[in-house]
N, C-alpha and C positions, 0 to 999 in steps of 0.2 A: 521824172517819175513816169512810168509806163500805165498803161491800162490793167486791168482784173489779171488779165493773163500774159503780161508783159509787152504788149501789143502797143506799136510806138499810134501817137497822135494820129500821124498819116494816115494811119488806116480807117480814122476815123470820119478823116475829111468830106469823101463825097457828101455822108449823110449829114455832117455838120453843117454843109451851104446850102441843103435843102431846108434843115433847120433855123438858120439863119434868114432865108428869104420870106418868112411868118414875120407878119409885124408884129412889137412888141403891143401885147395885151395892156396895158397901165396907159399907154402916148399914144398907139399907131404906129412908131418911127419905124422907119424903116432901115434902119442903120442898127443895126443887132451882129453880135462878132462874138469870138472865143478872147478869152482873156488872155492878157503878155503878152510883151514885146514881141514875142513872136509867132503870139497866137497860139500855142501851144500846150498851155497846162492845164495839167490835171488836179483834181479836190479829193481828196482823203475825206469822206464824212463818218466820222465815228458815230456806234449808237452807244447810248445810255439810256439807265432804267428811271423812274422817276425819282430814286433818292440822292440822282447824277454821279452815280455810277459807273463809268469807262465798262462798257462790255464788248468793245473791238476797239484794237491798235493799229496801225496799218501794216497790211500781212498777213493777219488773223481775221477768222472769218466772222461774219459780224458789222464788218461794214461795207461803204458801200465808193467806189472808185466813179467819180464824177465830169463832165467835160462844163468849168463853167462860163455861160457863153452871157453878155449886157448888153442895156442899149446903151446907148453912146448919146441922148438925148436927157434921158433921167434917169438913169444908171440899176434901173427893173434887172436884178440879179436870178437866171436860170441854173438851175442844174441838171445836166442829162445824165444818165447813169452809161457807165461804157459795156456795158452787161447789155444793155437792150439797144444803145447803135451799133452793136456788132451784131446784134439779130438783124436791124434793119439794113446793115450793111448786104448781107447776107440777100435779103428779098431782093426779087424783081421791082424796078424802078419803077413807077407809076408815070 
């Protein structure tokens, strides 16, 4: 599965090892990574209304296309939206 706009993983990278080198909030560890074998997948997160409700499928707009990256010490689950590491891809590197 690609990103919002079909946009592979890679393109994701730079800003994911910037992301990655923040210790996780929950431990400190500093061992934080993108999930799979190969490091490379993506999260479909659908919304719903409170009476749970599906009001986005993947594809349809509504939801939201995620990179999710753990720690590797107590398994602190992040989601980064791919929508805003392609802005940050984008920015000049600090």
């Amino acid at each position: 599965m690609d990103g919002d706009d079909g946009a592979a993983f890679s393109e994701y990278e730079q800003v994911m090892q910037k992301v990655a080198q923040a210790p996780c909030p929950v431990c400190g560890s500093q061992t934080i990574r993108p999930l799979g074998e190969l490091e490379n997948l993506f999260v479909f997160v659908q919304m719903a209304n409170a009476a749970g409700e599906i009001l986005s499928r993947p594809g349809e707009r509504g939801g939201h296309t995620a990179v999710p990256i753990a720690c590797d010490r107590c398994g602190f689950l992040r989601l980064h939206m791919t929508a805003i590491l392609q802005e940050k891809q984008g920015a000049p590197q600090e």
